[in-house]
C-alpha positions, 0 to 999 in steps of 0.5 A: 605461841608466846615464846621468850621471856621478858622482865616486868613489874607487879606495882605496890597495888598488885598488879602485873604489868603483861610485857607489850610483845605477849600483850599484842598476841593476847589482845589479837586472840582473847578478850579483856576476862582472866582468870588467875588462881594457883594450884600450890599457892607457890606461883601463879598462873593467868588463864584467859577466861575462854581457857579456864572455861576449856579446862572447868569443861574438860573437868565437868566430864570427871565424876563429880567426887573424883579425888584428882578433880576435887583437890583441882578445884578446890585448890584453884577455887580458893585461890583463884579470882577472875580479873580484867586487864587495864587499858594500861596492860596490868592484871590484878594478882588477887591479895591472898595470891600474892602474899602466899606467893610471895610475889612484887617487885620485878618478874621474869614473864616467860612463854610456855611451849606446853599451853598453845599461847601461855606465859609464865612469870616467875619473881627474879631473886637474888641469886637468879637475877640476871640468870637464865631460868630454865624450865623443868616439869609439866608446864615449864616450871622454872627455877627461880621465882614465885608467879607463872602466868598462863595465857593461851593465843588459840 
């Protein structure tokens, strides 16, 4: 499990900067693959490829026009991207993902209890700043900021 949070920075290109202490369990378990996409546009969640291909399997045992499984993929389809980490430890936040997101600057990249091994990371704000976040919701949504990551060490 990755636990705690840490800050980090999305640069002016866009990309997330994954802190070193998540970076060394994702780079013992996963290889180099993401997939990144959101299901609101609000925020945004960084699976490593194998997960993504875990949950598309799990949903391939939907029938193909159930409502729940279309409004998924069609969500996370549009905007979602695969992406490589950097030899420097970044990940690209696809542009369209980004500006609905509202996401640059400074983050806090927070471990998710309910996905073995994932991160979420959220855009610190005003009046969050320096602030704890805390979680509520499936997932372990925050109450502060606009990206969540998720990254799993099984």
């Amino acid at each position: 499990m990755l636990r705690g949070n840490y800050t980090a920075r999305i640069d002016a290109k866009g990309r997330l900067k994954v802190p070193t202490p998540f970076r060394r369990l994702i780079d013992e378990k996963h290889g180099s693959e993401f997939y990144i996409t959101s299901l609101t546009g609000d925020n945004v969640r960084i699976y490593p490829l194998p997960e993504w291909e875990s949950i598309e399997q799990r949903l391939s045992l939907l029938p193909t026009m159930d409502p729940a499984r279309r409004k998924f993929l069609d969500r996370t389809n549009y905007f979602g991207q695969q992406a490589t980490i950097d030899a420097q430890g970044r990940l690209l936040i696809h542009p369209l993902l980004r500006k609905s997101a509202g996401v640059m600057g400074d983050v806090a990249v927070l471990g998710l209890s309910d996905l073995p091994g994932s991160l979420g990371a959220r855009r610190i704000q005003g009046a969050h700043a320096g602030r704890p976040l805390h979680g509520r919701g499936r997932g372990g949504d925050c109450e502060a900021g606009n990206i969540r990551t998720v990254m799993s060490d099984e």
